[in-house]
N, C-alpha and C positions, 0 to 999 in steps of 0.2 A: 297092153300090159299095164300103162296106167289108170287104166277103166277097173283093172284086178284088182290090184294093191289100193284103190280106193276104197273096194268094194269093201278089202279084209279088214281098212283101216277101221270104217263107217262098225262093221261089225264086233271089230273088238273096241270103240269105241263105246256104244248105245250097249254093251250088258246083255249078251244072250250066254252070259255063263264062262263064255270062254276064257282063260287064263291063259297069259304067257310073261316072258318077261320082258318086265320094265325098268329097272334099273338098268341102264345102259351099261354096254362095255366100255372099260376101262385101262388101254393096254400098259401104262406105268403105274400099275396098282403094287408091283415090286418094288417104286421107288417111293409111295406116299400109299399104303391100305390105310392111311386113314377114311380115303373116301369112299371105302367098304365099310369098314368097323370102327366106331367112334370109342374103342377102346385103344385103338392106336395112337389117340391125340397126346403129343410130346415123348413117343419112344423115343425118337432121337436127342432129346436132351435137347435141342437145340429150338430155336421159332424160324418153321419152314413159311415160306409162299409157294405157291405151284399154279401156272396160268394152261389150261390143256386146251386142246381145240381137236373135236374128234370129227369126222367128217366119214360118213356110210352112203351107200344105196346112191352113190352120182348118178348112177342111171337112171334113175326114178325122177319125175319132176321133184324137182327141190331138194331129193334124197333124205336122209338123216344125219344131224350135227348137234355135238353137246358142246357144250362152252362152260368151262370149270373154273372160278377162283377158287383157292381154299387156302387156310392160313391156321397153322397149329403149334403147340411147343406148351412145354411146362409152367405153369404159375410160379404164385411165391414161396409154395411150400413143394419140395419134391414129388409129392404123390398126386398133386392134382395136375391136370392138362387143361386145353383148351381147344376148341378147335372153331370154324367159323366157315362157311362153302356158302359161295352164291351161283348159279349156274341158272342152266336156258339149254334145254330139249327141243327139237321139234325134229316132226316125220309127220311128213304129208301136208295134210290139215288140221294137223295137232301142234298145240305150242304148248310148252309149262315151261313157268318162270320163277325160280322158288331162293330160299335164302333159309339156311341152319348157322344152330347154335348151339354148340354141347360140349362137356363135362367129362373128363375120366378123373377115376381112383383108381389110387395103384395101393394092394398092400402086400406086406414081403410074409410068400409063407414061410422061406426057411432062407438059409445062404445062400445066393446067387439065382433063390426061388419066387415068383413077383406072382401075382393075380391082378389085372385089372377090368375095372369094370367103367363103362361107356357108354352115355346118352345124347340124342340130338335131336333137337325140335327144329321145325321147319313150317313154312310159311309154303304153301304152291299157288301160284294165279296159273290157272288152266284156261285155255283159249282155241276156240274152234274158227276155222277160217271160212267164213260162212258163203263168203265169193266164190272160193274153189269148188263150190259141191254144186252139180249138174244134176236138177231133177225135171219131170216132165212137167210138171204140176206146181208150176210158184204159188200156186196159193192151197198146197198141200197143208191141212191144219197141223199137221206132226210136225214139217219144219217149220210153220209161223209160230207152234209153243217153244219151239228151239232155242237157251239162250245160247251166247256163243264163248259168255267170260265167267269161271268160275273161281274162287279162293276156297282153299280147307289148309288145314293140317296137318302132319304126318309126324314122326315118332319113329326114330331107330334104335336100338339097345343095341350094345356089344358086349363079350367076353372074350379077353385074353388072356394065356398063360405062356409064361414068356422066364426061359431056362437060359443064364449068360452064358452058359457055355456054346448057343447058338439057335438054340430051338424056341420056336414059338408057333401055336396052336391058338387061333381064333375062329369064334362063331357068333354070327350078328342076325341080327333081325331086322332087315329094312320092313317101314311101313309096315309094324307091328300092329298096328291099329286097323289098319285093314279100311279105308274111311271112304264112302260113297259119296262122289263128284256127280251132282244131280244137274242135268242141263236141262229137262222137262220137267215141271211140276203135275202136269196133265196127261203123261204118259212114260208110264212104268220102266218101258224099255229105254227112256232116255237121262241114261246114267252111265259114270265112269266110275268103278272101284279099283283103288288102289290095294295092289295084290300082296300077302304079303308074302316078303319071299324069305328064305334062310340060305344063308352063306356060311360056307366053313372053309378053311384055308390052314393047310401045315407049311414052315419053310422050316430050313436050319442053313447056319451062315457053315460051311467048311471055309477058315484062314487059314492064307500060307504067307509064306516069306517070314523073317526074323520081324519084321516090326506089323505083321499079321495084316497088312493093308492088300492084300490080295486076296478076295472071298471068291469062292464059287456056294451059290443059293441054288437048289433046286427047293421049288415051290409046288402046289397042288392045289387047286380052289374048288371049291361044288358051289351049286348054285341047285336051290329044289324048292317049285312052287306048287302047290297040292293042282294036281288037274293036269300039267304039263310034266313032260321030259326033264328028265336032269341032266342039265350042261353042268360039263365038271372042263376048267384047264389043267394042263402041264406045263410046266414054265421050269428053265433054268437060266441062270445068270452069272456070268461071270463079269467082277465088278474088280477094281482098282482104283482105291480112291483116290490116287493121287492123277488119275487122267480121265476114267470115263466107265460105262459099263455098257455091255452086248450082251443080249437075250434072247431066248427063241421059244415061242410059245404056240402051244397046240388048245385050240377050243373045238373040244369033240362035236362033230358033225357040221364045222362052220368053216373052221379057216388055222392057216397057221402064221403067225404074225412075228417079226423080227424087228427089238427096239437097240437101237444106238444111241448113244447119250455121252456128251461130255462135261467135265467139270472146268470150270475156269476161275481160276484165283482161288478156288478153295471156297466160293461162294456162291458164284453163279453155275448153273446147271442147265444145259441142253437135252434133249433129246426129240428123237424121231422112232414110230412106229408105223411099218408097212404089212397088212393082211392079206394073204394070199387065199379067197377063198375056194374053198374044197365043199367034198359031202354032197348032201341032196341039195343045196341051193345053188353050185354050180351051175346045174343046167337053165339055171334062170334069170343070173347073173353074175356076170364077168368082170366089172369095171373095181378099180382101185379102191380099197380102203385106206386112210392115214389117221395117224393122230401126231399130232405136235407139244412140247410139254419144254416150258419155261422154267425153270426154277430159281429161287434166291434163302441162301441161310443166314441171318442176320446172326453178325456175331455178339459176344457176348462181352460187356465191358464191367469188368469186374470192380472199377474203383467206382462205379454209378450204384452197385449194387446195394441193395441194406436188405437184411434180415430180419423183420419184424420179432419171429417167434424164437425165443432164445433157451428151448429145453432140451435135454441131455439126450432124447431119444433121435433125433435127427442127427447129431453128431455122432454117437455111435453105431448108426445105420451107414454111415459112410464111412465112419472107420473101419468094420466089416468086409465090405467092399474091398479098400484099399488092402487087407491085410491077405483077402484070395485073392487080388491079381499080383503081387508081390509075390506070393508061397512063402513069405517069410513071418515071421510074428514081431509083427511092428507093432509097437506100444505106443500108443501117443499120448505127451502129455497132460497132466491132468493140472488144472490153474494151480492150484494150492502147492504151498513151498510146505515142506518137512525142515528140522534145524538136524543139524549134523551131530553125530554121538560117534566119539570114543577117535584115535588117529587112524590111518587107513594103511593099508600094508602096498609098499609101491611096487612091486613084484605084479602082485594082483591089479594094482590099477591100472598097470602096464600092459595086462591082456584085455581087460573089459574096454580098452582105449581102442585097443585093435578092431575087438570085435565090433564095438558101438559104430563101425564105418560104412555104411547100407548103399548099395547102387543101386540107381533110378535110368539106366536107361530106355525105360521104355515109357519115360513120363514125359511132360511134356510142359515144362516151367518159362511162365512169361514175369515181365515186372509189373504194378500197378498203372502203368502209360500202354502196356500192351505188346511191348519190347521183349525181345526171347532173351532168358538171364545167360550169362556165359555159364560154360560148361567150366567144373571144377571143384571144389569142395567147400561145403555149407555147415554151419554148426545151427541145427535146429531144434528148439527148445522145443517146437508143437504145433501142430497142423491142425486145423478145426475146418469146417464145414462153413460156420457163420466165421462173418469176417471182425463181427464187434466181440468174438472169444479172443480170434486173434491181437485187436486193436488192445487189450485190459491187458496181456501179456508184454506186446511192445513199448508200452507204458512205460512197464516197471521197469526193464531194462534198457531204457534208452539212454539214462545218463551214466552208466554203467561199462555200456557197450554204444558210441557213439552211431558207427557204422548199421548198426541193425536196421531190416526192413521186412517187408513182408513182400513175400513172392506166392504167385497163383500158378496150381498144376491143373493145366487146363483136361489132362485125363480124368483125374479123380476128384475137379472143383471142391477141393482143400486150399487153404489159405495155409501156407509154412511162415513161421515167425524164424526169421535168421538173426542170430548176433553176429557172425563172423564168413565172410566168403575169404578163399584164396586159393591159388590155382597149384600150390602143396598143401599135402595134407598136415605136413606139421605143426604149422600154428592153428590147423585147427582144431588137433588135438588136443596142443596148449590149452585153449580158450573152453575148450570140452571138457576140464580138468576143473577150470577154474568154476566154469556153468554147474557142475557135479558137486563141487563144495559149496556152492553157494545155496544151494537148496533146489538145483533142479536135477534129478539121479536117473530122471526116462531121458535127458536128450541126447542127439546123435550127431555123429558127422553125414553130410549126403554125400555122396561122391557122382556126381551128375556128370554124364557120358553126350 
C-alpha cells in the first residue's frame, strides 16, 4: 500500500496533468474562514490567533499533517483588516513550508449592507525528500537532475458579501496564479504546479435567546478545480458564546467530522475535530482523522487607543449602525452649541424630558480602566466613534459638570461623553434640563439595564 501511495504521490508530484486538491482541509473553517478567504480578515472586529494541528492518512508511512498559525483582526481604520498565516504541509515525500500576508477592504453598499474584498501573498519553500524514494537505478540521469528544494510564490484573492442581519456569501481564489514549481531543468516532466482552485461558501447566523448569544450556523462550502471532482461540505453549528460550540460536518465522498470547542474567560478557545471516514476511500482506509485548534482573542483597550483620521464619514457610518440595532432614532450629538431664543413652555418640557430617556439593555458599557459602569441612569451629551470627538466635548463641560466622564460601549465601539450618572432618574432629568438650556437640545438620559 505504501509502494501505491508513493507511486500517486511521485505522479501528481512530476506533472503528467493531473489535478487534485491542494489546499488542505480545514475542519474549524466555521470558527476562522479566514484561512479560506482573505476577505474574512477582521470580521469579528476583534485580533484573533488560532494555533491548528491537522493530522490525515496515520496509516500511511508518515501520513498527512498541516500545522496552522494565523493572526487577523481590523487596522486603524474600520474598513481595512489584516491577516498574517505561517503553516508547514506534508504527505509523504512532499513538504511545503510557506508564510502570507494580506489585506481586506470593506465598503458599506447600503444599511447593514458590506462588500469586502481580500488579498494574500505568500512565500512557499517546497521540498522533496530525496531519501525516501526507492529506485533501481541510483545513478538514473532523471533523479540525479532532481532538485529536492524549491521557493515561488502564490497569490489568493477573496470576495465577501456580508448581510448583519446574518448572512454572508464568500468566494476566493487560492493560488490564482496558477505558478510552476520546477524541480528538473533537464526534464519536462519534472515539475509541480500549483492548481488553482475556487471556493465558495454560504452560512447565515439564526440567534436565539433575549441577548441573541445562542446561534445556530448552517454553512455550505464548494470547492472546484478545472480537471477534478467537485468536493462541496455541509456543516451546521450550534454555537453559545458564553460556553462553547458543536458541529457536525458532511464532506461529499470523504468523511463526516464532528468539532467541539470551548470558550474560557471570554478569550481563550479550544477545540477538537474527529473525521469519520466514509465514501470510496473507505475500503482503503480505516484509521482516525483529527484536528486540534487553539484559540486567543486579544482584547481591546480603549484608553491606549487613538484615532489618527478625524472625518465625519466614519462617525456617521457608526452612528448608522447604532441607530438599526436600537430600532430607535437616536440622534447623536453634533459638537457645535446653538444659543437659546425666546422662554420654553414647562408643560412641554416636561414631556420631551420623559421621552429623552432611551434604554440600552442590550449594550455593553465598560469605564476607561476596562471596569463594567454600574447600571442606572446616564445624562449623555454624545457618543462619537473617535475618542478625541469625545475628549473636545468633555473639555468644555468639565468645570461645569465636575463628575463627567467618558464611558465605552463595547457593542457599538462609541465613546459616550456622560455629565451626570445616578441610580434615579430624577436628577438626571434635572441636569438634562439644565444640559438643554445650555446649548445642548440632542442630549439624553441612558437608562442602562
Amino acid at each position: 500500500m505504501n509502494k501505491l501511495l508513493l507511486g500517486i504521490l511521485l505522479t501528481a508530484t512530476f506533472g503528467l496533468g493531473l489535478r487534485a486538491q491542494q489546499v488542505p482541509f480545514y475542519n474549524h473553517n466555521l470558527r476562522n474562514p479566514a484561512v479560506f478567504n482573505p476577505a474574512y480578515y477582521g470580521f469579528k472586529n476583534t485580533v484573533n490567533a488560532y494555533i491548528v494541528r491537522n493530522q490525515r492518512f496515520a496509516g500511511f508511512d508518515g501520513g498527512a499533517y498541516n500545522h496552522y498559525l494565523t493572526v487577523d483582526g481590523k487596522m486603524f481604520l474600520p474598513q481595512l483588516g489584516f491577516g498574517v498565516e505561517l503553516y508547514q504541509y506534508a504527505s509523504g515525500i512532499q513538504k511545503q513550508l510557506g508564510g502570507k500576508l494580506g489585506l481586506k477592504y470593506s465598503i458599506q453598499l447600503a444599511e447593514k449592507h458590506h462588500l469586502a474584498l481580500g488579498a494574500t501573498g505568500s512565500i512557499l519553500h517546497n521540498n522533496i525528500d530525496m531519501n525516501s524514494i526507492q529506485v533501481l537505478q541510483q545513478a538514473d540521469p532523471y533523479m540525479a537532475n532532481l532538485g529536492d528544494n524549491k521557493v515561488t510564490g502564490s497569490l489568493d484573492v477573496g470576495l465577501l458579501y456580508h448581510w448583519e442581519a446574518g448572512l454572508r456569501i464568500g468566494v476566493s481564489v487560492p493560488q490564482v496564479i496558477g505558478n510552476k514549481i520546477v524541480y528538473s531543468d533537464q526534464n519536462t516532466r519534472g515539475y509541480y504546479r500549483l492548481a488553482r482552485h475556487i471556493m465558495a461558501d454560504v452560512a447565515y447566523d439564526f440567534k436565539f435567546l433575549k441577548d441573541k448569544s445562542l446561534i445556530l450556523t448552517p454553512d455550505f462550502l464548494l470547492r472546484f478545480i478545472p480537471g477534478a471532482p467537485i468536493q462541496y461540505d455541509g456543516s451546521i453549528m450550534l454555537e453559545w458564546n458564553k460556553l462553547g460550540w458543536f458541529s457536525c460536518t458532511y464532506k461529499s465522498d470523504y468523511a463526516i467530522s464532528f468539532n467541539l470547542g470551548f470558550s474560557i474567560l471570554k478569550q481563550f478557545q479550544i477545540g477538537y475535530s474527529y473525521e469519520y471516514v466514509i465514501g470510496s476511500l473507505k475500503n482503503h482506509y480505516s484509521a482516525m482523522n483529527h484536528e486540534f485548534m487553539l484559540g486567543y482573542t486579544f482584547q481591546r483597550k480603549d484608553k491606549e487607543v487613538q484615532v489618527v483620521d478625524s472625518t465625519w464619514y466614519y462617525e456617521n457610518l457608526k452612528l448608522k449602525e447604532e441607530i438599526d440595532r436600537k430600532n430607535e432614532q437616536i440622534k447623536i450629538l453634533l459638537t457645535e452649541k446653538i444659543t437659546n431664543s425666546g422662554p420654553k413652555d414647562t408643560a412641554t418640557y416636561d414631556a420631551k424630558l420623559e421621552k429623552a430617556i432611551r434604554s440600552a439593555s442590550e449594550d455593553k458599557f465598560v469605564e476607561l480602566d476596562d471596569s463594567d459602569s454600574p447600571s442606572g441612569y446616564y445624562v449623555v451629551v454624545g457618543a462619537f466613534w473617535q475618542k478625541s470627538g469625545a475628549d473636545n466635548v468633555l473639555s468644555e463641560n468639565k468645570n461645569d459638570y465636575p463628575d463627567a466622564r467618558i464611558i465605552f460601549n463595547k457593542r457599538n465601539e462609541l465613546n459616550y461623553v456622560i455629565l451626570k450618572y445616578s441610580t434615579d432618574k430624577g436628577p438626571c432629568l434635572d441636569i438634562l434640563k439644565s444640559v438643554w438650556d445650555k446649548g445642548y437640545p440632542k442630549a439624553w438620559v441612558l437608562e442602562y439595564k
